[in-house]
N, C-alpha and C positions, 0 to 999 in steps of 0.2 A: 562656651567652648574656648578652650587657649588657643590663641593667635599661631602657636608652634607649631599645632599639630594639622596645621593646615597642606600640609604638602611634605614630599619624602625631601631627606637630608640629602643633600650633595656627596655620593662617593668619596671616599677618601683614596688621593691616587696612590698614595704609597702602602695600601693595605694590598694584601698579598692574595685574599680575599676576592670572590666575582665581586667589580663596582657595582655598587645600587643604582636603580633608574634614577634618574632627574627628573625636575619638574621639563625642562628643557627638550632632552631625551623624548618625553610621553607626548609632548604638544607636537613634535616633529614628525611623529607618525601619524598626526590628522592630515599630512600634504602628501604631496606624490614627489618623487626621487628628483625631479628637475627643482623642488620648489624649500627653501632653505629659511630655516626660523632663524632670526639674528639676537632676540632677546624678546625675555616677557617683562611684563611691567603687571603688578599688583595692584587690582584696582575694584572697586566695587558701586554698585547702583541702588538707588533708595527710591522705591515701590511701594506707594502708601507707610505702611508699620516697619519691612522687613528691607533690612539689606541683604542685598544679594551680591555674594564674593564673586569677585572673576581674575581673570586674565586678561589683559589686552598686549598680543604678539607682532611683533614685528617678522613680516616674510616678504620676499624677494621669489619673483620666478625668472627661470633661466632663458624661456620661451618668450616670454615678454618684454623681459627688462624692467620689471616696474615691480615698486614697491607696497605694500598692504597693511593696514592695523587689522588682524582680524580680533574682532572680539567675544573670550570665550565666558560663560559661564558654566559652575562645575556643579554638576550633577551628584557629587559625591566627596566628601573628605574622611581621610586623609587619600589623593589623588593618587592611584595606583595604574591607572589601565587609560588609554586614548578613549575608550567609548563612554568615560565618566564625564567627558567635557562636550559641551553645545555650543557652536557656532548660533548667537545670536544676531551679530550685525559685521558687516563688514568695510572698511573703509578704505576705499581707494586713494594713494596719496599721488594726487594728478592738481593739477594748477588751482582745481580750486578748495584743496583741501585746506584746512583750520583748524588749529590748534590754539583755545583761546583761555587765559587766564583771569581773568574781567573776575573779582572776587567784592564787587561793590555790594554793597546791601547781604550779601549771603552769612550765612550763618556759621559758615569756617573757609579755611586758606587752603586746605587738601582740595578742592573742588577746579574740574576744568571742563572743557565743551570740545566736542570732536564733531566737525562738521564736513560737507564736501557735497558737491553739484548743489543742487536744490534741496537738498535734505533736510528737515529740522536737523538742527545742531542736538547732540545729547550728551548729556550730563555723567559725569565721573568722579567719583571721589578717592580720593586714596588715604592710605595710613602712612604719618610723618618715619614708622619704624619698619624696614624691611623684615619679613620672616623669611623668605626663603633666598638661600647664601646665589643662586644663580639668576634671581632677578636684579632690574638695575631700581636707583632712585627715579625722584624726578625728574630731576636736572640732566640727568644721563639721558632716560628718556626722550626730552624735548630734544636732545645737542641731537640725538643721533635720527632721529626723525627731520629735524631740521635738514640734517647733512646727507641724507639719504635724496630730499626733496630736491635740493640745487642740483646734486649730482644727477637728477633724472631730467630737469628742466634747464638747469642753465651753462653744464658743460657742455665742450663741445665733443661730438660724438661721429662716429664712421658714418659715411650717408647712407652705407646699405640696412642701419642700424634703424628698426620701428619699433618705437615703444607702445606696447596695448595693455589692457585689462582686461583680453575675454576669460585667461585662466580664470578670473572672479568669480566666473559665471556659474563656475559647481559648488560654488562655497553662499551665493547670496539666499537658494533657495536649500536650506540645508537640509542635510538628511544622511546617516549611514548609509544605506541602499546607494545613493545617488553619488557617495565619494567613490566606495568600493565600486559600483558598475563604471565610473570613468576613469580608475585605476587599471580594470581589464578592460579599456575600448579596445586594445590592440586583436583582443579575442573576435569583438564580434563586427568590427567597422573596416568597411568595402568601402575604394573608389570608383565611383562609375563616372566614363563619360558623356557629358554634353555640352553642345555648340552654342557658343554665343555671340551673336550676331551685334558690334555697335556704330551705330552709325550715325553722322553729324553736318547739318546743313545751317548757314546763315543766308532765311530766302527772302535777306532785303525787303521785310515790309511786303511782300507779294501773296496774295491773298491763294488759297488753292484751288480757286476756279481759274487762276490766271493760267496753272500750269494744266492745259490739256495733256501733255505729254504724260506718259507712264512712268511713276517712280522705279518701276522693276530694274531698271539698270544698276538704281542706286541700291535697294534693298533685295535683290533674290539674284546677287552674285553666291559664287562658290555651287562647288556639285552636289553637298550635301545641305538638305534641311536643316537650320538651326531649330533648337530646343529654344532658346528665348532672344530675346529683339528687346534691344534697346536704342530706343532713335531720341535722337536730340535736336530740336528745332532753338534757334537762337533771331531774332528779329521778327518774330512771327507778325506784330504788326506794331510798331515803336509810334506809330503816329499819336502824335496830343489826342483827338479827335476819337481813336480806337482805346487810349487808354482810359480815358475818363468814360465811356460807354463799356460798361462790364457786360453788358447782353450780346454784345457784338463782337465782345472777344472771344465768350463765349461759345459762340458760332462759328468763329474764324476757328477754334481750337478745335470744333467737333467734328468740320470739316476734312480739317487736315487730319485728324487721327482715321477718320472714316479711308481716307484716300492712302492713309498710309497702310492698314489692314487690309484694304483690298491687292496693295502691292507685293506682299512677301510672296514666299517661297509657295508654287502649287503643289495641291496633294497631300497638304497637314491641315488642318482643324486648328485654328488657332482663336485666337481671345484677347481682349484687351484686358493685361491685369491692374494695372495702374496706371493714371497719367498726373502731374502734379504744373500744374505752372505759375509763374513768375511774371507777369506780365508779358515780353515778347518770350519766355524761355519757357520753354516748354520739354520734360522728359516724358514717354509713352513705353511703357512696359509691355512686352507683346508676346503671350507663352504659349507654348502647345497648349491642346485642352487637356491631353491626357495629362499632361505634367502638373496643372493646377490643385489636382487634390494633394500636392507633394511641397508646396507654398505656405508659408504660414506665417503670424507677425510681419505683416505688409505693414512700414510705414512712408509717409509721406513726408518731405519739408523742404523750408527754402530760405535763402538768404540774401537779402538786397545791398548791394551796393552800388546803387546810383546816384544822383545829388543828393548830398545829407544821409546819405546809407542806408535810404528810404527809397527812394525808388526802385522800380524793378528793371529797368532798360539795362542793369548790369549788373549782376551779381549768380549766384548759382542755383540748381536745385537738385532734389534727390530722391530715388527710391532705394530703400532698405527690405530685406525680407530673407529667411531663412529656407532653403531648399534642402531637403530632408535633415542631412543636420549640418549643412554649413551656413556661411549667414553671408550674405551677397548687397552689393552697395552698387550703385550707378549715379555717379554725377553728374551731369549736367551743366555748365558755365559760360558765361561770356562775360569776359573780366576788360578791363579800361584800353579804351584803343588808345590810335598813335604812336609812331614810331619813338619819341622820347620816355613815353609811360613804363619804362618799364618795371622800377620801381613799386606802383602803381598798382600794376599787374601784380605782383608779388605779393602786394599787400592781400589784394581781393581775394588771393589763394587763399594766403593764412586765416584771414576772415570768415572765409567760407569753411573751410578745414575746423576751425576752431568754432565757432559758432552754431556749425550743420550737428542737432542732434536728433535723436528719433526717440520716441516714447518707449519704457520699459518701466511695465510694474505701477504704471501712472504714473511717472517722472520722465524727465527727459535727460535722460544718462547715455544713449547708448553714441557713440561718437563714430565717423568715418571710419577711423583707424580699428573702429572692435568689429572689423569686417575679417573672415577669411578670403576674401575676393574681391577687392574693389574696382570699379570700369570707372575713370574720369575722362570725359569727352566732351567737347562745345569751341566755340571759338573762345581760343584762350589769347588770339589775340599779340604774340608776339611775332615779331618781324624780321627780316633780314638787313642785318647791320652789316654792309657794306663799307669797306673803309672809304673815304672823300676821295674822288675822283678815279673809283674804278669803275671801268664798265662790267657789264652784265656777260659773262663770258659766253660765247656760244650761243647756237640754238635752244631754246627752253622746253626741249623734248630728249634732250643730252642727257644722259645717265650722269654721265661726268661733270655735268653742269649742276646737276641739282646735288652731290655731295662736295662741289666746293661751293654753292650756298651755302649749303648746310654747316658751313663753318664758323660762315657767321649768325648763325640762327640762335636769336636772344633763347629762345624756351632749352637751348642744347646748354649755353653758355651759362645761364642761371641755376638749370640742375646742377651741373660738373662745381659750383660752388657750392650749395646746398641751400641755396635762396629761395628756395619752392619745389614741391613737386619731390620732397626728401624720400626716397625709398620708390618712387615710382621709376615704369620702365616704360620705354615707349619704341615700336618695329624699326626696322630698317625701313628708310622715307626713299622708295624707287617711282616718283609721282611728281610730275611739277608743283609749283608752291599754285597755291589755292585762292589767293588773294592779290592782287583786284582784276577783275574782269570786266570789260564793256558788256552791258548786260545782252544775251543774245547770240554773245561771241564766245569765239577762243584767243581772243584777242586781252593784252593784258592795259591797261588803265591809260588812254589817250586823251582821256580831257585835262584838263588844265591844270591838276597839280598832279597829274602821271606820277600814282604813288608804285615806289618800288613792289615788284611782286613777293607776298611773303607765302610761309608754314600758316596761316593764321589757326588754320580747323585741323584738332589733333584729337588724337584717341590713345591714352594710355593706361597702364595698368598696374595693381601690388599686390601680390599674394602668394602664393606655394600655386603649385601645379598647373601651372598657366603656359601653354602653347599658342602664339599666336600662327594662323593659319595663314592669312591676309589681309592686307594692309595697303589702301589705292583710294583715289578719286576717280571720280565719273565726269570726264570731260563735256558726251553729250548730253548732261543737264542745265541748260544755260538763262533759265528764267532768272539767276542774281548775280550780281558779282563777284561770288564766291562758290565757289566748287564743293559739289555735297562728295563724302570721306567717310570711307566702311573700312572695320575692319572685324575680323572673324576669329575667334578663339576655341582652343579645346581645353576645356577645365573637367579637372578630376575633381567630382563632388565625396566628398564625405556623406557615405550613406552607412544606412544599419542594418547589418543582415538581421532579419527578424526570424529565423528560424536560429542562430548563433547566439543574438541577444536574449532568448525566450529561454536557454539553454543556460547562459551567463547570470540572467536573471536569478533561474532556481538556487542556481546553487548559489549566489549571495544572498539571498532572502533566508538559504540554510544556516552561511555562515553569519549573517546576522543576528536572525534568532538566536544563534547559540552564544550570540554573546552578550546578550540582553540583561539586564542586571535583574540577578536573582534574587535580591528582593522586594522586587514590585509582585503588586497581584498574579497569583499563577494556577492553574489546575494541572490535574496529573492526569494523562491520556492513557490508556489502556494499552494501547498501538497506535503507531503514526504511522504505521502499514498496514492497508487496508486488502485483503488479496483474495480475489473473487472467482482465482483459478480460470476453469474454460468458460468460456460467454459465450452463449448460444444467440443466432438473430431469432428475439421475439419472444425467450423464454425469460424473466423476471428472474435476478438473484437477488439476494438479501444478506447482509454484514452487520452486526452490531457490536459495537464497543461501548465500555463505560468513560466516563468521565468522574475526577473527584478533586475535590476539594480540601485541601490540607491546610489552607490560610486561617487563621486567624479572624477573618471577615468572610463578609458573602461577596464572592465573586460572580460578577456578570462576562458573560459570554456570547458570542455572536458567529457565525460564520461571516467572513469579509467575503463583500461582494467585488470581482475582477473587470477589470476593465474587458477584459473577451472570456467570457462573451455575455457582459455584462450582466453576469449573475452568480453566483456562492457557487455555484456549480457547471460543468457541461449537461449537453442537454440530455444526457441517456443515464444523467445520475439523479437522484432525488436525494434530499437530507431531510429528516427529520428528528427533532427539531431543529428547526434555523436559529434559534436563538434562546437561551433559558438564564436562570440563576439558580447558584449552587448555594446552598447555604451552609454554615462551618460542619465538616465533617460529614457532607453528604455525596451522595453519587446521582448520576444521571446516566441511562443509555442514552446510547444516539445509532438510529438506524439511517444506511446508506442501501438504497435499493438501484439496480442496475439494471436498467433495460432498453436494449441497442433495439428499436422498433420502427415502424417508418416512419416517424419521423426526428429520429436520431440518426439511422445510419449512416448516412450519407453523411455526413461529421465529423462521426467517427472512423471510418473510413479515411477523410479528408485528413484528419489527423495523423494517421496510424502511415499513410504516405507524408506526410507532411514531416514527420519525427525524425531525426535521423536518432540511428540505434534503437535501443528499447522504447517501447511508446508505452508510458502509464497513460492509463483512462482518464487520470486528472490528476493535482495535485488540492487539496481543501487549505483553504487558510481560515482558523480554531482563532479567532483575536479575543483577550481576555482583556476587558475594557480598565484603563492604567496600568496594564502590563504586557508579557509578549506575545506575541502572534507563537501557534504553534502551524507546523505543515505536514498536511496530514496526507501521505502518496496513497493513491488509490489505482491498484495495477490488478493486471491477469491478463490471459491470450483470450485473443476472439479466435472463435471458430468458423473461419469464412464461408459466406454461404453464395448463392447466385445473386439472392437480394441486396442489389447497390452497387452489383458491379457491371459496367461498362458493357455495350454487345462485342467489345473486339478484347477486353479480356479475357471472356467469358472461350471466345472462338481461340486464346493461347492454350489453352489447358490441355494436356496430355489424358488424364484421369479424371474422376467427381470430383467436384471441388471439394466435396466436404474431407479429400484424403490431404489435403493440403493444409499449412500449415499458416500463420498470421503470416509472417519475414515471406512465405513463399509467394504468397499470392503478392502481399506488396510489391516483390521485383516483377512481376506481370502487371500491376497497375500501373506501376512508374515504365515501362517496357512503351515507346512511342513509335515503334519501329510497326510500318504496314505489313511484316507477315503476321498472319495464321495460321493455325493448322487446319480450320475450318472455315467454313467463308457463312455461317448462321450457329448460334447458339443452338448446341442438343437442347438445354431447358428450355428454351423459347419452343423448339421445334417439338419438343415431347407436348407441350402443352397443347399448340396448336391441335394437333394429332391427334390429341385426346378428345378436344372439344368438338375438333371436325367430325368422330363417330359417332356424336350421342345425338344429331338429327333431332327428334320433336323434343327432346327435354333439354336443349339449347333457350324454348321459348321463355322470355321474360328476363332473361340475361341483361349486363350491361345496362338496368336502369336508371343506378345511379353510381356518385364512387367517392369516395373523402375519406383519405389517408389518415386521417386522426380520430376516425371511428375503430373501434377494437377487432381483431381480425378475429375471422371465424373459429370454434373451436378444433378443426379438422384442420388449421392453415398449419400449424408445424408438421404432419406427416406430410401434408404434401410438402413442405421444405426440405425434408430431409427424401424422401422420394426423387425431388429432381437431383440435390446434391449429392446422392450415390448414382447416378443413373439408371435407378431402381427397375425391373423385369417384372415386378410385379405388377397385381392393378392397380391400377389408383385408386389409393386413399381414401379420395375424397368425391365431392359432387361436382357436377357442372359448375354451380355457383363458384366454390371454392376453386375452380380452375380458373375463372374468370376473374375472381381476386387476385389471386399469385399473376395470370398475366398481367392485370392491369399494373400491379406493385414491380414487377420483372424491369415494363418499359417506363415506371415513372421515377423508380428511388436513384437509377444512376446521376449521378454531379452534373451532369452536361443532359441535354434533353437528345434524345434519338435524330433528330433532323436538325442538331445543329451543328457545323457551325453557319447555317444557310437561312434560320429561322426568320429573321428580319427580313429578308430576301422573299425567302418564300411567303410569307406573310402579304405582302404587294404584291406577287405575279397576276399578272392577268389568265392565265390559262394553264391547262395542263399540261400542252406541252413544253410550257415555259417552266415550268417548276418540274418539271422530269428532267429538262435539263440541268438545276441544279443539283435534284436527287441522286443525278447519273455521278456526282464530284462526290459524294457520297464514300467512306470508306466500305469496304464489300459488305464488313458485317453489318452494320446500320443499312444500306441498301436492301440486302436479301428482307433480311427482318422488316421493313415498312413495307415492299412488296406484297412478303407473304401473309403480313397479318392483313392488308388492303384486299385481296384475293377473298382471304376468308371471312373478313368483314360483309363485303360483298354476296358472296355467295349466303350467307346467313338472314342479309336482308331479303335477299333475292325470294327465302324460303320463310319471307313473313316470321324469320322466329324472334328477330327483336325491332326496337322501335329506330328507325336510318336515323331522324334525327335527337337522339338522345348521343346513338353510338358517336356519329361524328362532332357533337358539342364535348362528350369524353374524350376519346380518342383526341380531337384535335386540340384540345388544353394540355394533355399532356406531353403528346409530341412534338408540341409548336412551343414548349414551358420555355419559357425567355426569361432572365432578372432584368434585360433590360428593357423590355416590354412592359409601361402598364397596364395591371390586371383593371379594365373597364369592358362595358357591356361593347365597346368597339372590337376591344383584341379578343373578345369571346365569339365575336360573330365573324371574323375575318379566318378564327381558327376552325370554325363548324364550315364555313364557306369554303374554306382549303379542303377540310377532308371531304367535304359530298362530292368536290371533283373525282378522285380514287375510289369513294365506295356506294357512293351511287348506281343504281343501276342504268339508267338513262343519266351519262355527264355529258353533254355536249359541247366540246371543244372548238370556239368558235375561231380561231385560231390555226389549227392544226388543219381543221376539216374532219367530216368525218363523226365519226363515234368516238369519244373521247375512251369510254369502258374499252372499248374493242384493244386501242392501243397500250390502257393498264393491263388488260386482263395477260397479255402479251408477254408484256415484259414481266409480270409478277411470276406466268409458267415458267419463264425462260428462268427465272431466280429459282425458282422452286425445284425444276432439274439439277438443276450447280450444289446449292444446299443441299437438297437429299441426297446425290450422291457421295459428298463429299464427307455426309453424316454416317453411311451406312459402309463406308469404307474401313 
């Protein structure tokens, strides 16, 4: 191949002529609008036999301030389009980047090494002669990388000024899909709020049996419950004797975290996510439970700076972790005492700052600053420099006294230079200084070298959307010398709406395919619409398309398996085949069978509300293995039936459902509002109705019941009998009556008696669980009444077995996800129901005949429903 034809010619500006793309041009559109290519350099890599050409670009982002090599290899020459080139490594140029020329022993002088964090260094070769007129040399190269380097590291810069590398983060794990979906974040990412609670004690060495008293003052201020806790303990026990006994610190640390979760806020479910210590330093991460599944990439670490920068009696630590998609840091410190250290102190920061990293990828790359959120909290240890010979002005409960302190307050005076703490912010300080205390007292340092009272315990912060709420010490906590310091924040998390993103997804997945280079391996699809018109619940349709093959070779083919719902398909579609090989010039059908059954509908249903606009059945991804995925939509209208929908649905309907149409019935699913037009299901009530006349051939009903056995041949007229509200007779037999009820009250999404199930599950009696029943919305109420009544009365007349009906019955109505299925919750649910359909239930509780007071209320339902039916 000639060296020339390796990339398009440089426009020519004085041609009258549309300019040609550049090499320059094509690389700029692999970044997003904030993020700027400053030049490419010509370079290539030797893998075993083959060299392999590339690129390595220089970019800048505007968000970060920080500069990149990313490096591409090209897919295709002569280089025409952005999707020809692959993002194989990326180099962040941060302090410990390398750029080295070391040409000892090697076998030519074109050869260099690009290294940075922990990374192997890797190897690069370049050619002595440029081909393309808008790359630089080498020498150009290195000057402006150099000059890029100092300009990020060793200028001086605005303080509000933070330099990061997380824009990196979309480019390390490459992929089309994953550039384009964070080009449209703006489509599908929501901020939601939540509270973060930090809070910071130095408790002198005091062990937490010493403190009988309740942390609650210090950890469960403010009105509202925080969402996460983070507490910072500093001196937890510095003694020789406790550091060199690792068992006992141990202890002292399981202690105090036990005491400190018993402290928060009452009335949330909370959890210990993380705690990491330092010898006396200790951080403890404290989150909703609910919140925990929404946590992810927890990491841990810490940094010493005590004698020889080995100890732990001073230095920092931290947890790291991402909440839904922002990435969240909390530090933790207790940096060098004394009022002359302050120096010192400065250093311990940068030490900690620069040294604190967390694991990523199996490296330890990710740094403080590649947080969107960071919380820095601990005794930081600086003081109130008073000038020589002023007194202490005022009482130390004086508003006005604590901000002309705070004048002289070294941690205010070091920021305002940019000595530490660069880019951080810290509350308004309306709280006396915190340091030194007679222990026991409010009293400030009366022994023998009455150290002036300082700030010592601060809480601050760096990020976007950060409201601080409050910001205070706890005077009556007096077990140390120093005063425990909360302060409370509202942060807007970066979250993903997953019905937007799921939305965002398709159609980049579309426009990627299409831009997939056409010639890699490929088949020809017959249709990528697959359209299966009206869908009946329970009636099977069938679709077939061909597939073919036009390649030059045998192509293999698979259906891709999805992450939801972890399989090639939804559950109410079948493919056949899943997977085959096409050989040159041959075809293959492929059948897609569709069938919304019980144990699909409720899925699809869940979907079909779930979609905003048109809801396809699915979309298939066709992957042709070394070439494109093709997307194969699979659409049509379902034709709504009673099966899978809700009892207070069911009670919206003006007309049969079957006159209704997919859009219509979903604005009545989505519809949360308590009116009805009816206060019981016609279908529920047609069926009862039915079964209650047929007397002796009732008997043997209800023996058993499993939703994934095939329904009876008679079950679709009776479906369509209920969903016209048919006049005529029924259809079908007792049995078949008894299947549609059983399916009626078990395919809805939510079980009939819940949201009370867990509840009613433990009651002790029935009139205990009537009371919950009674909270009940009316259509779920009448409905468990009247089928109870008729339950009842059925046994009554020996026509089926009482304990079969209520081990049925009561699995389904009591169906919980979060209940597990064991021989306990099967006998707690047969136990619930023989209270309601027993004939003798004695209610030890109430007094009395327990039957007498169901039988009661089920009449009083069954007048309200029937009248309100035959209206």
């Amino acid at each position: 191949m000639e060296r020339g034809s390796l990339y398009p010619n440089v426009a020519d500006a004085s041609s009258a002529a549309a300019p040609e793309r550049t090499t320059m041009s094509i690389v700029q559109q692999c970044f997003k609008a904030d993020e700027t290519v400053h030049l490419i350099f010509e370079a290539y890599q030797i893998k075993g036999q083959e060299h392999i050409e590339g690129l390595l670009t220089l970019v800048s982002s505007t968000s970060g301030g920080t500069y990149a090599l990313i490096s591409f290899s090209l897919l295709r020459t002569p280089l025409t389009a952005s999707n020809e080139l692959k993002i194989n490594k990326v180099f962040p140029i941060n302090k410990t980047f390398q750029l080295t020329t070391d040409t000892k022993g090697s076998i030519t002088e074109q050869q260099f090494d690009l290294s940075t964090d922990d990374d192997r260094p890797s190897k690069y070769y370049y050619h002595p002669i440029r081909t393309e007129l808008g790359a630089v040399d080498f020498n150009e190269f290195c000057a402006k990388i150099n000059s890029c380097k100092k300009a990020m590291w060793e200028a001086e810069m605005p303080s509000e000024t933070t330099l990061n590398f997380r824009w990196l983060d979309d480019y390390r794990e490459i992929g089309e899909v994953k550039q384009e979906l964070k080009k449209r974040e703006s489509q599908y990412i929501v901020y939601k709020d939540i509270i973060i609670y930090c809070a910071t004690w130095n408790v002198n060495n005091r062990p937490c049996w010493d403190n009988n008293n309740s942390l609650r003052p210090w950890l469960a201020s403010g009105e509202k419950a925080p969402d996460i806790y983070a507490i910072g303990l500093q001196e937890l026990d510095t003694t020789a004797k406790a550091m060199l006994n690792g068992n006992q610190m141990q202890m002292y640390a399981a202690q105090w975290i036990r005491k400190m979760v018993e402290s928060v806020h009452d009335g949330i479910e909370y959890e210990e996510l993380q705690s990491v210590r330092l010898s006396g330093i200790m951080l403890t991460i404290i989150v909703r439970k609910q919140l925990r599944q929404h946590i992810v990439r927890c990491r841990v670490n810490s940094v010493a700076r005590g004698m020889f920068n080995a100890l732990g009696n001073k230095g920092g630590v931290a947890v790291s972790f991402q909440l839904n998609e922002a990435n969240i840091c909390f530090v933790n410190s207790h940096l060098a005492a004394h009022m002359s250290y302050v120096a010192e102190r400065n250093d311990d920061y940068k030490a900690i700052e620069d040294g604190m990293r967390f694991e990523e990828n199996g490296l330890l790359c990710r740094t403080i600053n590649d947080h969107d959120h960071i919380f820095w909290l601990g005794d930081l240890n600086y003081r109130i420099q008073e000038p020589n010979g002023q007194q202490r002005p005022g009482p130390m409960s004086d508003a006005q006294t604590f901000e002309l302190l705070l004048q002289y307050d070294q941690l205010r005076t070091e920021m305002s230079h940019d000595r530490c703490f660069k880019g951080y912010t810290e509350g308004e300080i309306k709280f006396a200084p915190t340091y030194k205390y007679d222990v026991g007292t409010d009293t400030y340092d009366t022994g023998e070298k009455q150290r002036a009272p300082a700030y010592c315990d601060r809480v601050l912060w760096k990020g976007k959307r950060i409201e601080q709420l409050a910001y205070n010490s706890v005077m009556e906590i007096r077990q140390s010398d120093h005063k425990p310091v909360y302060a409370i924040f509202r942060v807007k998390i970066k979250t993903r709406d997953e019905a937007k993103y799921k939305l965002v997804l398709g159609e980049v997945l579309k426009a990627v395919d299409k831009r997939e280079n056409d010639n890699q391996p490929q088949i020809i699809t017959e249709r990528t619409i697959i359209e299966f018109g009206l869908v009946r619940f329970n009636e099977p349709a069938i679709r077939d398309f061909n597939v073919y093959n036009n390649c030059p070779q045998q192509v293999d083919f698979k259906f891709k398996v999805k992450d939801s719902p972890n399989d090639i398909c939804e559950k109410w579609l079948h493919v056949d085949p899943r997977s085959d090989s096409l050989m040159i010039d041959s075809a293959r059908s492929i059948r897609v069978r569709m069938l919304a059954d019980p144990n699909s509908i409720t899925g699809l249903l869940h979907k079909i509300c779930n979609t905003p606009g048109k809801c396809d059945f699915d979309i298939l991804i066709l992957h042709v293995r070394s070439g494109r995925d093709i997307f194969i939509t699979v659409t049509g209208e379902y034709q709504p039936s009673c099966f899978g929908l809700s009892m207070e649905t069911m009670c919206r309907t003006d007309r049969p459902i079957g006159e209704y149409k997919q859009d219509e019935i979903k604005q009545l699913m989505l519809d949360v509002t308590p009116e009805c037009r009816v206060t019981m299901p016609r279908e529920f009530f047609l069926l009862i109705d039915y079964l209650h006349k047929q007397g002796d051939q009732l008997k043997g009903i209800f023996q058993s019941y499993d939703r994934r056995q095939p329904l009876s041949s008679q079950f679709n007229a009776v479906r369509d009998w209920l969903d016209t509200w048919s006049e005529d007779e029924f259809p079908g037999t007792p049995q078949t009556a008894a299947e549609a009820l059983l399916l009626l009250l078990d395919l809805p999404e939510q079980a009939l008696l819940e949201p009370f199930v867990e509840d009613l599950l433990v009651s002790k009696s029935k009139s205990e669980a009537m009371e919950l029943i009674a909270l009940l919305s009316a259509p779920k109420r009448n409905v468990f009444m009247h089928l109870c009544m008729f339950l009842r009365e059925g046994i009554e007349r020996n026509d089926y077995e009482a304990t079969n009906v209520a081990a049925i019955f009561g699995r389904i109505l009591l169906r919980s996800s979060k209940c597990n299925v064991t021989t306990d919750y099967h006998n707690l649910c047969s136990q619930f129901m023989r209270r309601f359909i027993y004939v003798d239930s004695p209610d030890t509780n109430a007094g009395g005949n327990g039957h007498a007071g169901g039988a009661s209320g089920a009449s009083g339902a069954s007048g309200a429903g029937g009248a309100t039916l035959q209206a």
